[in-house]
C-alpha positions as CSV (number, residue, x, y, z in Angstrom):
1,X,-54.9,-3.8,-31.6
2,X,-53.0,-2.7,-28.7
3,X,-54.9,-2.5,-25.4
4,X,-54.9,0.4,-23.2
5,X,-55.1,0.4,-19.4
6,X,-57.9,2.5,-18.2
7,X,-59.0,3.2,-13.9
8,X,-61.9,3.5,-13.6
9,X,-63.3,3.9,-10.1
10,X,-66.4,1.7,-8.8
11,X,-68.7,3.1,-6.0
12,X,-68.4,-0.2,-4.3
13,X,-66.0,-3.2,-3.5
14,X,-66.2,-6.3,-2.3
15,X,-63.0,-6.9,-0.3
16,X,-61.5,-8.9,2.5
17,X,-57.8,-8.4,3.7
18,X,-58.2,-12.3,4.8
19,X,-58.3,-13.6,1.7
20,X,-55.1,-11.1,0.4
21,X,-52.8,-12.9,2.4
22,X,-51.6,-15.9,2.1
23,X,-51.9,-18.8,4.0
24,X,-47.9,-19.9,4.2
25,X,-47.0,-16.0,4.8
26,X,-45.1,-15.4,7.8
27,X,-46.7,-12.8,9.4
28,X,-49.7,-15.7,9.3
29,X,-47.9,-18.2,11.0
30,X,-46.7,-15.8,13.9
31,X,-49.6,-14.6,14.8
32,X,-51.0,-18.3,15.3
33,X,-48.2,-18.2,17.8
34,X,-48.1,-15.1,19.5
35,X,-50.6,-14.8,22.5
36,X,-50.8,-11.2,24.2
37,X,-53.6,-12.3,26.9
38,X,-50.8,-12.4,29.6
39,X,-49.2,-9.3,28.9
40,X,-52.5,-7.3,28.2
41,X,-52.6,-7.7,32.2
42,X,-49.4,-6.8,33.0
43,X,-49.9,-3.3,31.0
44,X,-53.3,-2.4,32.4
45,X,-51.1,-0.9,35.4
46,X,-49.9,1.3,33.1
47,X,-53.1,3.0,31.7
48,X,-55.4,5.5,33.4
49,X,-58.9,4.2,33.5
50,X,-60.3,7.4,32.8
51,X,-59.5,10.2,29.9
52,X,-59.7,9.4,26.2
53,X,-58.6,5.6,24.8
54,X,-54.9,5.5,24.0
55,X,-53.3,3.7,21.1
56,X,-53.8,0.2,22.0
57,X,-50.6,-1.4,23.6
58,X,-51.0,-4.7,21.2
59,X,-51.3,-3.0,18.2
60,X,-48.2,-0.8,19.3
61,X,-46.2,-4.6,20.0
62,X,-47.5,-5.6,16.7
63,X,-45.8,-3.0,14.9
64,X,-42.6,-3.2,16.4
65,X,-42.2,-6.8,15.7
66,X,-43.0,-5.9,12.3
67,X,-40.0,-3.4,12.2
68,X,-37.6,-6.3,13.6
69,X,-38.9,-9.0,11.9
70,X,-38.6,-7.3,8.3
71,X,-35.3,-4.8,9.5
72,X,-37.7,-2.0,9.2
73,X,-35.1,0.1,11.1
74,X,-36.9,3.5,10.6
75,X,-40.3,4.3,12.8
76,X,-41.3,6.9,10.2
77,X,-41.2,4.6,8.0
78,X,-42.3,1.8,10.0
79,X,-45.6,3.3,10.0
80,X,-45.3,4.1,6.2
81,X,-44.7,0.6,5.6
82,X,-48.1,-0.8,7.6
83,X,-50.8,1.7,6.5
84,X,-49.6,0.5,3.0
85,X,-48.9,-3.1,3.0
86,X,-52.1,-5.4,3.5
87,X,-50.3,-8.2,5.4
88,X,-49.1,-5.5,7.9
89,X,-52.3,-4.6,8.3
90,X,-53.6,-8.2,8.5
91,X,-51.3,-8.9,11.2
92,X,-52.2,-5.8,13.2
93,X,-55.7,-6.0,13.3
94,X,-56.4,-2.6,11.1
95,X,-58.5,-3.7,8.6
96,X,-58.9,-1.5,5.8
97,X,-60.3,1.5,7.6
98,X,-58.1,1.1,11.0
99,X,-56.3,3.9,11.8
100,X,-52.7,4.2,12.6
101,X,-50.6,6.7,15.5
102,X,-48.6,9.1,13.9
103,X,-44.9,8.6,14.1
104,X,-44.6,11.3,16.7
105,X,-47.3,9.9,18.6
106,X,-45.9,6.0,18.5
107,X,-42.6,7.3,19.5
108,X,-44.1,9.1,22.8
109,X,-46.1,5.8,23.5
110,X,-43.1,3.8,22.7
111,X,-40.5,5.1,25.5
112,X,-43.5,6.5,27.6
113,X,-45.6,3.0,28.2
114,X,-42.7,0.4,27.5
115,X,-39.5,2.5,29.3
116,X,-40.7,2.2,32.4
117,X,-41.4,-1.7,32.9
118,X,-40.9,-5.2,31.9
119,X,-43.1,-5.6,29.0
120,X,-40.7,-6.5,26.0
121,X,-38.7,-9.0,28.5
122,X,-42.0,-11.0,29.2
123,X,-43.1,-10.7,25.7
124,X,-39.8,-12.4,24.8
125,X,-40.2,-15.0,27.3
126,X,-43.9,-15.8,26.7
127,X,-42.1,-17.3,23.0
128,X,-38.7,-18.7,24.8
129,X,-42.3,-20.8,26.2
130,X,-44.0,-21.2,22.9
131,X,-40.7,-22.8,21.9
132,X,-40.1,-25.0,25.0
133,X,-44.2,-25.9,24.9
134,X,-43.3,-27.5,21.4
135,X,-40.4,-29.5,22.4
136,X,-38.0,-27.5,20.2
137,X,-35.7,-26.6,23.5
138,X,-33.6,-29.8,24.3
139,X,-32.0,-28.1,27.6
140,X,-28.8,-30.1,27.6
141,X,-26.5,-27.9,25.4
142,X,-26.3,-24.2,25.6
143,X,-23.7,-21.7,24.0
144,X,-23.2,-18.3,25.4
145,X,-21.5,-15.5,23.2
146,X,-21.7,-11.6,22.8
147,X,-21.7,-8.9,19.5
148,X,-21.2,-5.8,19.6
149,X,-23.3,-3.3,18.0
150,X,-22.8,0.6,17.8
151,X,-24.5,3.1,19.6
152,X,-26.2,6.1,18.4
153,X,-23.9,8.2,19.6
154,X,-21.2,10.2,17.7
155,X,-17.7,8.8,17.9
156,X,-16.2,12.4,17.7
157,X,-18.4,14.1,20.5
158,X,-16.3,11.8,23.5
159,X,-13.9,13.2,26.4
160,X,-12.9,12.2,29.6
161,X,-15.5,11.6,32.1
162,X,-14.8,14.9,34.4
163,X,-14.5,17.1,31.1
164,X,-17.8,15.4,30.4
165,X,-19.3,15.9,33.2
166,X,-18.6,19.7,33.0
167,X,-20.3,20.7,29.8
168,X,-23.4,18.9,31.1
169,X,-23.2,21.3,34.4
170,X,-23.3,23.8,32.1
171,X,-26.5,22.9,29.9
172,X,-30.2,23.8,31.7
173,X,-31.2,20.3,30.9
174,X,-29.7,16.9,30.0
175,X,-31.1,14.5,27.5
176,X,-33.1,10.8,29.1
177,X,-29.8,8.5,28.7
178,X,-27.8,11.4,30.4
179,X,-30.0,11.8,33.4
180,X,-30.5,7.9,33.7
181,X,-26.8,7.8,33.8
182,X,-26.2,10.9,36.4
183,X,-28.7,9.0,38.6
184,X,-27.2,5.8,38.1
185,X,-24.0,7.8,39.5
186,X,-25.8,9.4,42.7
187,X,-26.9,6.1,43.5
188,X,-23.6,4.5,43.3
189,X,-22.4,7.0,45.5
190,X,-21.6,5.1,49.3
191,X,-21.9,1.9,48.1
192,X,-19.1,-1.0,48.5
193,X,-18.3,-2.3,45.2
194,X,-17.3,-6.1,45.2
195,X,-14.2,-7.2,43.2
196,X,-11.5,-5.7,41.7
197,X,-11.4,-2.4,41.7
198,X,-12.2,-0.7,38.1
199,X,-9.8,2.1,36.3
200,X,-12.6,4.6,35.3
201,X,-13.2,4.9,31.3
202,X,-10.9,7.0,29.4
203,X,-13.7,8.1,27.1
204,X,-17.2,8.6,27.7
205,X,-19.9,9.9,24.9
206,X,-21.2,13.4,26.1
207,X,-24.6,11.8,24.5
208,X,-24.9,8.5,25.4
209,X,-22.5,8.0,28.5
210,X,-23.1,4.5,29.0
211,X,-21.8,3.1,25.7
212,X,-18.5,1.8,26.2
213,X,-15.6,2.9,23.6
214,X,-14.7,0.1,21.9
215,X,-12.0,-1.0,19.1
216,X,-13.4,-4.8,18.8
217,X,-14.3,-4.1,15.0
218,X,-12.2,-1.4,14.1
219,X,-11.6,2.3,14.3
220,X,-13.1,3.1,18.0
221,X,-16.8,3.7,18.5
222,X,-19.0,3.6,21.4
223,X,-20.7,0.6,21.3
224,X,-23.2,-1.8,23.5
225,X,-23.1,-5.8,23.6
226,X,-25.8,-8.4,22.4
227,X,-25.2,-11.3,24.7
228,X,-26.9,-14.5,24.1
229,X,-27.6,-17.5,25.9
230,X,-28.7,-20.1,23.0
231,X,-29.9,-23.4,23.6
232,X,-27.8,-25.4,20.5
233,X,-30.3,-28.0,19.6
234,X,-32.4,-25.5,17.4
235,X,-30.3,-22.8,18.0
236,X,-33.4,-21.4,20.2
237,X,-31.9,-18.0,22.0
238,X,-33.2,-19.1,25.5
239,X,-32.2,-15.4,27.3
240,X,-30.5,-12.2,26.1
241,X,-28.8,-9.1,27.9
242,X,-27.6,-5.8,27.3
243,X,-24.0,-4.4,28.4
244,X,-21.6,-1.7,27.7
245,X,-19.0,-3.1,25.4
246,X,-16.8,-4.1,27.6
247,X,-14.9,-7.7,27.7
248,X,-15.6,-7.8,31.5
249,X,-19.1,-7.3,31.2
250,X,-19.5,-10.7,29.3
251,X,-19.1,-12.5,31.9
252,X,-21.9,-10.7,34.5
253,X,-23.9,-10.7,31.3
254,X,-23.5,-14.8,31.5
255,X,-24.3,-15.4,34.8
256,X,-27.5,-13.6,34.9
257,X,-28.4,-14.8,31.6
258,X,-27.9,-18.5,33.8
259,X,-29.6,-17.4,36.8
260,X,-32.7,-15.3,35.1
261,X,-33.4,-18.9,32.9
262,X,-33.1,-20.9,35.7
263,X,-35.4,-19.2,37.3
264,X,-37.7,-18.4,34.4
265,X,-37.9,-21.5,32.1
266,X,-35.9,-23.8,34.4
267,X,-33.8,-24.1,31.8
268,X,-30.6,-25.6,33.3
269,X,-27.9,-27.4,30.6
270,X,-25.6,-30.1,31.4
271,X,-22.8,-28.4,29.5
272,X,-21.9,-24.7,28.3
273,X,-20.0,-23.7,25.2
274,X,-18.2,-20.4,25.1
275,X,-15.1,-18.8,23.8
276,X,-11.7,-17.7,25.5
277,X,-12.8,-14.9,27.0
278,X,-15.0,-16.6,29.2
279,X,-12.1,-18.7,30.2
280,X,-11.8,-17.4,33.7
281,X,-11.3,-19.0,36.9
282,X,-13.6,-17.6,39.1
283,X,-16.2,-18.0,36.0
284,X,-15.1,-21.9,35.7
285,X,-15.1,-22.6,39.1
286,X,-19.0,-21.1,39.4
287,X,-20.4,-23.2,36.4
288,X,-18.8,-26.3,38.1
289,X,-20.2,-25.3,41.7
290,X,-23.9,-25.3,39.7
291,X,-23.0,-28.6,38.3
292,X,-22.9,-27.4,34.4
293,X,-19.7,-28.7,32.5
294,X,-17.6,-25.7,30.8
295,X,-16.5,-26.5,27.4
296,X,-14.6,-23.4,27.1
297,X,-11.1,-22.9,26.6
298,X,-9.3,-21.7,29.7
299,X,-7.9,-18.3,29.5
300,X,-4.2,-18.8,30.4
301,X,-1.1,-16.8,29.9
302,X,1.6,-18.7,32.2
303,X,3.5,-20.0,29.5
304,X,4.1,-16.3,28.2
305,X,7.6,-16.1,30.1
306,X,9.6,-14.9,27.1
307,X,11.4,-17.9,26.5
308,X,12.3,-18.4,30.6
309,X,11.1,-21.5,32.1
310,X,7.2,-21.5,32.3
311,X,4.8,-23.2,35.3
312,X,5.3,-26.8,34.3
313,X,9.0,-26.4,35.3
314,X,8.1,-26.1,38.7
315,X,6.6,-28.6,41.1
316,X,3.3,-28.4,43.0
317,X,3.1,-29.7,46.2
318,X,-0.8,-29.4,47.6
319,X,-0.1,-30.3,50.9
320,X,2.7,-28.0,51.7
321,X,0.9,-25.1,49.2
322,X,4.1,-24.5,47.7
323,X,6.2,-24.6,44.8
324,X,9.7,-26.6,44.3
325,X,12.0,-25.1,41.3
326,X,14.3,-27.1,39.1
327,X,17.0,-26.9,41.6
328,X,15.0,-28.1,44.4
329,X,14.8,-24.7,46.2
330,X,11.3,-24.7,48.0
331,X,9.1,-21.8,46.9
332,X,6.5,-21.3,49.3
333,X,3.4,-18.6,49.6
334,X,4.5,-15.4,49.8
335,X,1.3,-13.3,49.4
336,X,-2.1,-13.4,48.3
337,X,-4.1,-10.9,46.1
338,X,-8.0,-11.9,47.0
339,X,-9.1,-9.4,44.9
340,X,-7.3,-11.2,41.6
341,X,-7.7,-14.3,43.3
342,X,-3.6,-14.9,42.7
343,X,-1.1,-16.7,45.2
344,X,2.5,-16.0,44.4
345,X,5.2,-17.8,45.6
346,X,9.2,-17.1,45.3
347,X,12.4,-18.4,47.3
348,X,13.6,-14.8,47.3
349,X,16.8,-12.9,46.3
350,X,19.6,-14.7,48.0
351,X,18.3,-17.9,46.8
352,X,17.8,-17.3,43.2
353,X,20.9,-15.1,43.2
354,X,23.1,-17.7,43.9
355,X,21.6,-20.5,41.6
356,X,23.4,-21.8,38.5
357,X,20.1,-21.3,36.1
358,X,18.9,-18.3,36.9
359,X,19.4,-16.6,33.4
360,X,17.4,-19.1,31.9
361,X,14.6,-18.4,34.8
362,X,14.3,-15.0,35.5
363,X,15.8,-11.7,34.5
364,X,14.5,-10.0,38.0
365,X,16.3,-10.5,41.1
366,X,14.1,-14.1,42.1
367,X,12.0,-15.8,40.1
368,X,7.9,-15.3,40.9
369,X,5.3,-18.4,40.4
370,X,1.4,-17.4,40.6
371,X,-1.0,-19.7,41.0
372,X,-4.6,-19.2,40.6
373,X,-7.3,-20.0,43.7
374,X,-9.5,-21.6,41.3
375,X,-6.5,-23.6,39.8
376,X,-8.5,-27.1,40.6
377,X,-11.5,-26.0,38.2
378,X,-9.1,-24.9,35.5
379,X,-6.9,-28.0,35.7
380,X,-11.1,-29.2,35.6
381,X,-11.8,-27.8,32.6
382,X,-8.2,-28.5,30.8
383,X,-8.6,-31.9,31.0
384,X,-12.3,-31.7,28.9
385,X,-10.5,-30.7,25.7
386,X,-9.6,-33.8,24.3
387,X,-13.5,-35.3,24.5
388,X,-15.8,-36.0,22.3
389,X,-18.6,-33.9,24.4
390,X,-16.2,-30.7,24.1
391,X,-15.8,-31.2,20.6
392,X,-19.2,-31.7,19.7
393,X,-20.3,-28.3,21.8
394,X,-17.4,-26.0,19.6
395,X,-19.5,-27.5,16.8
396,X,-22.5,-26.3,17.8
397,X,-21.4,-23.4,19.1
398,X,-21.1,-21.6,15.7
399,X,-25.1,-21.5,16.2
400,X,-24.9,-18.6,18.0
401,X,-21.8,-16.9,15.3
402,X,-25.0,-17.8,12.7
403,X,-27.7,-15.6,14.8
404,X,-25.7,-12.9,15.3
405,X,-24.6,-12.9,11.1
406,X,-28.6,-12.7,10.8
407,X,-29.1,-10.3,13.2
408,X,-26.7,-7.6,11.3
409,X,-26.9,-9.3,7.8
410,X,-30.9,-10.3,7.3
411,X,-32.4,-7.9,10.0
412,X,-29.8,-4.7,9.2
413,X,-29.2,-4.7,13.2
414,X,-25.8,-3.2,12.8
415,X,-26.4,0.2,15.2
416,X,-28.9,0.9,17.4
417,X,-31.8,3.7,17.3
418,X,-32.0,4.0,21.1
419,X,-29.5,5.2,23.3
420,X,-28.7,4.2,27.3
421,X,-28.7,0.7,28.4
422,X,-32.3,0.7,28.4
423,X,-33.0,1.5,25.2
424,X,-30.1,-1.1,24.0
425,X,-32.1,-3.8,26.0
426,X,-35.5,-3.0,24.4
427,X,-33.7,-2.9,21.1
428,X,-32.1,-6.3,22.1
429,X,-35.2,-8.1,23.5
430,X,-37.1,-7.4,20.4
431,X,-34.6,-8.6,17.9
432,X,-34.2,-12.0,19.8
433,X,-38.4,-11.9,19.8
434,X,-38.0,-12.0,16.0
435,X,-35.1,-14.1,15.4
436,X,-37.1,-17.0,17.9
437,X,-40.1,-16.1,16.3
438,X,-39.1,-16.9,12.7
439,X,-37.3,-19.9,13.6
440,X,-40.8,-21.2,15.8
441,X,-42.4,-20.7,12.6
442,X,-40.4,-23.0,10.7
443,X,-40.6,-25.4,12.6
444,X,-43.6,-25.9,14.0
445,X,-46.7,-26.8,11.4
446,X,-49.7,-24.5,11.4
């Protein structure tokens, strides 16, 4: 006889969420790991100690690792997903009964409590100390690399910055990443800036002006850059940073990435792995003044002379600082550009106008050599590429290539949900939280 399923409802149950999940689940073995005494203190600053209790900052943390840790990119559905699911629950200290912020309410509490200080950095680096508590962060060999990822920002709704900046004149009020932006501006206003000098973007988003227009994957699109400083012998992502999309910024992301670790986890590697675009002089010559080996290839265009006679034609001398050309016509300095950190050097006119090889040198009227000021640290750095060290760091470089494939492939990170730099580091800092956090969990035994 066939069987028929029948509900019926009993008045009472016997039930335990404990005992519903399982004891290998993941959500189990992170929250053996996770410890929120530390930052607890930290946020009491930010809470009135009078008025009604508001939603408890842990069990807002909890949540949002949940959303990272399962790509749960939605905070509608975020919530959905843990009044439903009983490990969710478990994991966020609900119980059966516990009740949970609307999604309206989570959202205020989100970017009201969290926008204003440091919490998701230190929650990030209380489990970059988990990791180096448990020995899993051998400190020797690190890999720097960025990703983009796209903003939330309309690729369609751009202009140039003054054209921008004159619709928002003519609104009554700006959105949050607009206003941080503006005020970013009025601040800048008076200041030095050191360097080069930088062309102003062509494009800026009339919605989220601080996503950079990029074309790295593609059509354009304003985008922002995951950069991550990954120690390579567990592939443990010791610091991350936010930045527009923009190749220069890599570098400034690096060295604060360096400095902040330092400083933080005194996490200091013998050697660095990164790709070309790192490659720079003045970046080479700083890791080698801090005592870290580069293993990066140096970003070099001198031999791009168009089938004329490239650098190694001409002879260095270091004591006179000048060059000597095939035809042993002295070249010396001729001028110096601080700001590129370039020497050039050149005979001049009447004494490349008269030489017999000058076709085959130069089609202006004297031939120009530059040199680079930190030409000792890339010569440095040049002469690494044929050790076993430097090959065994482009090895395990790809480690940071495989966090970033799980960070769009496995988590669905492939455009962000917040806009401004801030919300792009939030965003950042929690997906690293996750990616170190599953990673802790497989490797260390409950």
């Amino acid at each position: 006889m066939m069987g028929r399923l029948e509900t019926q409802e009993k008045l009472f149950y016997r039930f335990r969420i404990e005992d519903h999940v399982p004891q290998g689940h993941l959500l189990r073995r992170i929250d053996w790991l996770l410890d929120f005494d530390a930052i607890r203190q930290e946020l009491a600053a930010l809470y009135s100690h009078t008025g009604r209790p508001s939603v408890d900052p842990e069990l807002m943390l909890r949540m949002l690792l949940i959303g990272y840790l399962y790509g749960i990119r939605s905070e509608r559905r975020l919530v959905e997903e843990v009044h439903l699911n009983l490990a969710y629950r478990w994991f966020c200290k609900l119980g059966l009964e516990g009740q949970l912020p609307d999604r309206s309410t989570f959202s205020k509490n989100r970017h009201g409590r969290f926008a204003n200080g440091d919490v998701l950095r230190r929650l990030f680096e209380s489990v970059v100390e988990k990791c180096i508590g448990f020995g899993i962060v051998g400190g020797t060999d690190a890999a720097i690399d960025g990703s983009t990822i796209e903003a939330d920002a309309n690729r369609d709704r751009k202009d140039a910055p003054d054209a921008i900046q004159r619709i928002w004149s003519r609104q009554e009020q700006v959105q949050r990443p607009v206003a941080e932006y503006l005020e970013k501006l009025a601040d800048a206003e008076g200041t030095v800036q050191s360097g080069p000098k930088k062309k102003p973007p062509k494009y800026i988003s009339e919605i989220d002006p601080e996503a950079a227009w990029s074309l790295k994957d593609g059509p354009g699109r304003f985008s922002y850059e995951t950069n991550y400083l990954v120690d390579t012998d567990h592939g443990i992502i010791v610091d991350v940073e936010a930045t527009p999309a923009r190749l220069s910024q890599e570098i400034v992301a690096a060295k604060a990435m360096l400095d902040r670790s330092r400083d933080r986890h005194d996490f200091r590697p013998d050697r660095v792995a990164a790709d070309g675009s790192y490659g720079t002089g003045p970046f080479l010559a700083w890791l080698l003044k801090r005592e870290v080996t580069p293993h990066v290839p140096v970003l070099d265009r001198q031999h791009q002379t168009k089938g004329k006679y490239d650098i190694s034609h001409f002879q260095y001398d270091p004591e006179r600082d000048s060059y000597t050309c095939l035809e042993g016509h002295e070249m010396p300095l001729r001028r110096i550009k601080q700001a590129d950190r370039i020497k050039s050097y050149f005979a001049g006119k009447d004494t490349c106008g008269a030489c017999p090889i000058k076709k085959a040198c130069t089609d202006a009227p004297f031939r120009t050599v530059t040199r680079h000021m930190d030409e000792e640290a890339r010569q440095a750095v040049r002469d690494l590429r044929d050790t076993a060290a430097y090959d065994e760091s482009r090895r395990r470089r790809k480690k940071v290539e495989m966090l970033f494939a799980h960070l769009k492939r496995h988590l669905g990170f492939k455009r962000l949900r917040l806009r401004g730099l801030k919300g792009a580091n939030e965003e950042f800092l929690l997906a690293a939280t996750a990616q170190n956090l599953k990673r802790l969990a497989k490797m260390v035994p409950c």
